[in-house]
C-alpha positions as CSV (number, residue, x, y, z in Angstrom):
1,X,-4.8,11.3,-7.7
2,X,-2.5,10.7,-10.6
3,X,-5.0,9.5,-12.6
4,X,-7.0,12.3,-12.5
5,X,-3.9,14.4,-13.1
6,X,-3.7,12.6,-16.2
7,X,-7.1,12.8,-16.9
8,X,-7.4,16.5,-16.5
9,X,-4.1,16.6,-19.0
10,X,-6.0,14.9,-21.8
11,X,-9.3,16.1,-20.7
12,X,-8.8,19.9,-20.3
13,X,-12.0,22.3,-20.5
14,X,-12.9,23.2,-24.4
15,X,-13.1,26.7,-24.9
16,X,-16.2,28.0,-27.5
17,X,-16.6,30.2,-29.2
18,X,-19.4,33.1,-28.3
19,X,-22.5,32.8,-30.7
20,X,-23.9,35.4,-32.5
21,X,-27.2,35.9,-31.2
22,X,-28.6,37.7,-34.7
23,X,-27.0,34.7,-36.6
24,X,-29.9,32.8,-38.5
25,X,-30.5,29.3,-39.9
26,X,-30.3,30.3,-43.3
27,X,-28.0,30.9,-45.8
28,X,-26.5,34.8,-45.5
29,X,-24.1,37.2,-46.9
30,X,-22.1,39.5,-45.5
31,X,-22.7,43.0,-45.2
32,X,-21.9,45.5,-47.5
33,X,-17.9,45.8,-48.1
34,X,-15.3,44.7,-49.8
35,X,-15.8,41.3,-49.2
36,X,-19.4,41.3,-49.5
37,X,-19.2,38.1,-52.0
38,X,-18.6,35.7,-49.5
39,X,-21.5,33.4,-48.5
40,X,-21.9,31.8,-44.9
41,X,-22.0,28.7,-44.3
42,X,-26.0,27.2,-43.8
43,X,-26.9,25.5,-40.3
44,X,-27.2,22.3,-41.6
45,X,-23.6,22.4,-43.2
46,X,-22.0,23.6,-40.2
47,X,-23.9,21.0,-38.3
48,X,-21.9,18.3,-40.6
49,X,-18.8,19.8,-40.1
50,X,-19.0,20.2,-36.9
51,X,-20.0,16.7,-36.7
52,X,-17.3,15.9,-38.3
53,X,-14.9,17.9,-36.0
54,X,-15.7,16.4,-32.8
55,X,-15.4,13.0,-34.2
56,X,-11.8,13.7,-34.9
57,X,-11.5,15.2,-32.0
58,X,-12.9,12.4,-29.7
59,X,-11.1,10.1,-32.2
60,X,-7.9,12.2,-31.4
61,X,-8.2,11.3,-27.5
62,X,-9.3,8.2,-27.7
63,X,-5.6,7.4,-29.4
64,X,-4.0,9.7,-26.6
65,X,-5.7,7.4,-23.7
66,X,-4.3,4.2,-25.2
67,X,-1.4,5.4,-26.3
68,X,-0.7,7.0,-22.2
69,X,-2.0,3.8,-20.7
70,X,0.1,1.5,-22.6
71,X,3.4,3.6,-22.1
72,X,2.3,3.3,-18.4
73,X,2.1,6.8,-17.8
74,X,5.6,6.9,-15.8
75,X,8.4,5.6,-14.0
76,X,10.7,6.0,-11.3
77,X,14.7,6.9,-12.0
78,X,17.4,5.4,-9.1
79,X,20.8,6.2,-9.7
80,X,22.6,3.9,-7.3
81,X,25.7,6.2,-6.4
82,X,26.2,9.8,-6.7
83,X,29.7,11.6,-5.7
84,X,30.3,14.7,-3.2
85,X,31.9,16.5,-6.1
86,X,34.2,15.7,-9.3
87,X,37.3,16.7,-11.1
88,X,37.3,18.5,-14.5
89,X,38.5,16.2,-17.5
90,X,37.9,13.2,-15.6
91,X,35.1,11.0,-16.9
92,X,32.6,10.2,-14.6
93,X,30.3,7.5,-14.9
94,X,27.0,6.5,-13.2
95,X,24.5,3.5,-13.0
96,X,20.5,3.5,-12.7
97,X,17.8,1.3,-13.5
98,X,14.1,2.5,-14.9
99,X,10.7,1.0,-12.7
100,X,7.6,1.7,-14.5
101,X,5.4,3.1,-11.7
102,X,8.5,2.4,-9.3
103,X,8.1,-1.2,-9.4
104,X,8.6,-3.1,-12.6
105,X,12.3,-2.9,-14.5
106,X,12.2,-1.2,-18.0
107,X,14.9,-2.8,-20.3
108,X,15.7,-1.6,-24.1
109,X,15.3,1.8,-23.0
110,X,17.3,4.5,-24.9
111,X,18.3,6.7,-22.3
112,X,20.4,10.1,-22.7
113,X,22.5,11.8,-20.2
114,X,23.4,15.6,-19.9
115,X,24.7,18.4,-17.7
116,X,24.6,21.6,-17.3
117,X,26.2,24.8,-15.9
118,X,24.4,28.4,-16.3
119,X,24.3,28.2,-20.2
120,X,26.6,25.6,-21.3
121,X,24.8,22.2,-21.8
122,X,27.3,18.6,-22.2
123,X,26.2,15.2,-22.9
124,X,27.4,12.0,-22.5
125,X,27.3,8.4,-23.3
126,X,25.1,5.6,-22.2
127,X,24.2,2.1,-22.8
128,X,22.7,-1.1,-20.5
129,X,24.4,-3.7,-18.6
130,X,23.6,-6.6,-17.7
131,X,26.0,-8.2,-14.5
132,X,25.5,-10.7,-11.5
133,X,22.1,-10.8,-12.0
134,X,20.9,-7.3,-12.0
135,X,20.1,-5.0,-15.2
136,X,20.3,-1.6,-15.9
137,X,22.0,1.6,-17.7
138,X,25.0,3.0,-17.5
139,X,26.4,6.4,-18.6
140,X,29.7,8.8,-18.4
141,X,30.3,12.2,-18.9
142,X,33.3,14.5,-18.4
143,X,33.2,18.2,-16.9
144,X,34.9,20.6,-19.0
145,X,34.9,23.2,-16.4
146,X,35.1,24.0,-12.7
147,X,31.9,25.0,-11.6
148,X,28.7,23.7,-10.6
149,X,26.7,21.3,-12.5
150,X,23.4,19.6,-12.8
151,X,23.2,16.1,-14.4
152,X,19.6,15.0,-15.8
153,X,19.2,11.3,-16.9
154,X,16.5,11.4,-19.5
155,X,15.4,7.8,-19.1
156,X,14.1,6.7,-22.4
157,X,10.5,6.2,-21.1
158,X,8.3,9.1,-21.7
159,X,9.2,12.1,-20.4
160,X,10.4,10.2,-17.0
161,X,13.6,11.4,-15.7
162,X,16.1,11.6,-12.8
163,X,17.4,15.8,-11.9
164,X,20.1,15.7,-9.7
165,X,21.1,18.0,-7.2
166,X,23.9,19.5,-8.5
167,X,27.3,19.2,-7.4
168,X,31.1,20.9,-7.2
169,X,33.2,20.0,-10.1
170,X,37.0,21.4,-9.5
171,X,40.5,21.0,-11.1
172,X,42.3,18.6,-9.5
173,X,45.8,20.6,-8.8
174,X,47.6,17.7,-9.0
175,X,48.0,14.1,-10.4
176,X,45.0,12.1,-9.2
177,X,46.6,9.0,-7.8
178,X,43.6,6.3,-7.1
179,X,40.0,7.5,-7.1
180,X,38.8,10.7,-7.1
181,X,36.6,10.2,-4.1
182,X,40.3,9.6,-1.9
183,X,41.4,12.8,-3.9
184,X,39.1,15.2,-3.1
185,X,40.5,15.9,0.5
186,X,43.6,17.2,-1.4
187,X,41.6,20.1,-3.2
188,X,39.3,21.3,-0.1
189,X,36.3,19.1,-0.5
190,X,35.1,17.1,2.4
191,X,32.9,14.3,2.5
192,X,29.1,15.8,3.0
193,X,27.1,14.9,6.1
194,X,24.3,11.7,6.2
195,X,22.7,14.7,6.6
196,X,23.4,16.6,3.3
197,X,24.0,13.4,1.2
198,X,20.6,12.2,2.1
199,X,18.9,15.5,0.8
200,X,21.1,14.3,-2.6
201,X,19.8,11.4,-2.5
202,X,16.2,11.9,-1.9
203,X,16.9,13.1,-5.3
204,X,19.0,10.4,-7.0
205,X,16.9,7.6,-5.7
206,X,13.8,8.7,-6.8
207,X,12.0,10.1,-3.9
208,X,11.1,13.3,-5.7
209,X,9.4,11.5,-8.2
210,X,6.1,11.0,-5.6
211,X,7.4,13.4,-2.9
212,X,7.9,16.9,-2.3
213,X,10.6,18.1,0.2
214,X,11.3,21.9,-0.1
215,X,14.9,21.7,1.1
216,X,15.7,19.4,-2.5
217,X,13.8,22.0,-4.8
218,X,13.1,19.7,-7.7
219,X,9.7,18.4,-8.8
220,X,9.4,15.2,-10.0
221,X,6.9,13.8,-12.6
222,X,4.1,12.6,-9.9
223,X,4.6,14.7,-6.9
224,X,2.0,15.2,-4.9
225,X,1.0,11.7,-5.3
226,X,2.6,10.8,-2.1
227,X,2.8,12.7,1.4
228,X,4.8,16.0,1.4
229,X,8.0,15.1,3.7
230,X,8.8,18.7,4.3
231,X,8.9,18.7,7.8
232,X,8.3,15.6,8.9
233,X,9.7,13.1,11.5
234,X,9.6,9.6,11.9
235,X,11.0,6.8,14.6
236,X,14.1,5.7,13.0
237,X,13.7,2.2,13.7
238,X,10.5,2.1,12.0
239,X,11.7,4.3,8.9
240,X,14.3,2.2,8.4
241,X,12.0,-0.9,8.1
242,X,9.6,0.6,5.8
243,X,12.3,1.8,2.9
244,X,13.5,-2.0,3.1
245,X,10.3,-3.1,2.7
246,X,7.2,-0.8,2.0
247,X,4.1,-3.2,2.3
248,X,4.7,-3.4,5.9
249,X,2.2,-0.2,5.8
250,X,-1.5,-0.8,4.6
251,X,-1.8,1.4,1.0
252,X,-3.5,4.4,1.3
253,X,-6.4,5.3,-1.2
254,X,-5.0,2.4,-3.3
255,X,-1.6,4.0,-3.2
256,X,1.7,1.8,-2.0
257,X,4.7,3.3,-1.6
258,X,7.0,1.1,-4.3
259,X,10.1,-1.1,-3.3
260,X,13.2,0.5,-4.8
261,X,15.9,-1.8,-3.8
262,X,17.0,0.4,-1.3
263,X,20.6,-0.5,0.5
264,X,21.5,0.0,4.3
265,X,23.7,2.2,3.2
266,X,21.2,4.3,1.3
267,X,18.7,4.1,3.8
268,X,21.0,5.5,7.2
269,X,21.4,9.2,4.7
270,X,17.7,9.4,3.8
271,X,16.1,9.0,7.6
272,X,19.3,11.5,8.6
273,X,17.9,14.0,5.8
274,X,13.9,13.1,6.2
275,X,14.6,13.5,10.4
276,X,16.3,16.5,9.8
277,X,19.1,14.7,11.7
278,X,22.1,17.5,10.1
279,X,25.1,16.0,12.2
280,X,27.3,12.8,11.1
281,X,25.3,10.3,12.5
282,X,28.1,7.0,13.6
């Protein structure tokens, strides 16, 4: 399915143009007029140039498909934590790593980060890391303003990026004393449901880049290319199972689900959201 997707990108119908049915293979002029001295062009020299066009053309598309196949076509963004909300002035910073197609780890990528608000746009820094073993990126940015925000990793790797669902940015009253997480109690925020910070995290971790839910309302790069989840309900047991490990279900018109690395502790907010399970589960 994606491949055709891609196909019908590069691939898209040629317009022509209509032909003039009194038109003639011979050489002609114009009709009487102020630009009665220009000649048309014989059959046999538009047959060359038009030759020559499609050439290009095909040579044109030709570069496009390799080009697209060896850039892989696309990849899947998982940021690995995400916060209920933040405080204005106070850098925040995020980690995620880059699969292409959702499986293999992209390194020496040049990611950029950004938010924004209505109209104003921020960025931030970013660079990789490399720690106990694992590899990825890294990024801050700091909220200038109350309000709410949308962060948007662009990974680097084509057009492949992560949209967040945005989130609550406030002042924070007083002197933050430890982490903003344990001081957001003390401004009116409280922690979001398994519920809520699942639908965040279908999001964050990448789900939206195959899947469509229409309670997250953001498109990834490929959706469509797995099963729309709006709706749907699965035993919890077995959910569970299959986000640790997805080859435990046959693939599906060649199609595997990828493994993301997902953590128990991702995984309890993601069957809470895809169940539709909206209470604190314990």
């Amino acid at each position: 399915m994606v491949r055709d997707k891609e196909r019908g990108l590069l691939f898209g119908a040629k317009s022509r143009e209509p032909r003039d049915p009194n038109q003639k293979n011979k050489t002609q002029r114009t009709k009487t007029g102020p630009r009665s001295d220009i000649v048309l062009m014989s059959s046999s020299s538009g047959a060359t140039m038009k030759r020559l066009a499609l050439i290009a053309v095909g040579a044109a598309l030709v570069a496009s498909v390799l080009g697209f196949s060896f850039m892989g076509g696309w990849a899947v963004v998982t940021v690995s934590k995400i916060p209920d909300a933040w405080i204005t002035g106070k850098p925040l910073q995020l980690s995620w790593q880059v699969r292409q197609h959702g499986m293999t780890l992209l390194n020496g990528l040049r990611p950029t980060l950004e938010a924004r608000s209505g109209s104003k746009v921020i960025s931030g820094n970013t660079w990789s890391f490399e720690e106990d073993g694992q590899k990825g990126y890294r990024g801050t940015i700091t909220f200038p303003e109350r309000g709410e925000w949308q962060v948007t990793i662009n990974s680097g790797f084509g057009s492949s990026k992560a949209v967040l669902v945005p989130w609550r940015v406030v002042d924070s009253v007083s002197a933050i004393r430890g982490t903003v997480e344990s001081h957001l109690p003390k401004v009116g925020i409280a922690p979001f449901s398994d519920h809520e910070r699942g639908r965040r995290m279908f999001a964050s971790m990448g789900c939206v880049t195959c899947h469509i839910h229409s309670d997250v309302g953001i498109t990834g790069q490929v959706s469509g290319a797995g099963p729309d989840l709006t709706g749907r309900s699965f035993p919890a047991d077995y959910l569970a199972k299959f986000l640790t490990n997805p080859s435990i279900k046959p693939s599906t018109n060649g199609n595997r689900m990828p493994n993301l690395g997902l953590r128990e502790k991702d995984i309890a907010p993601l069957i809470a959201f895809i169940n539709g399970q909206r209470r604190v589960t314990g």
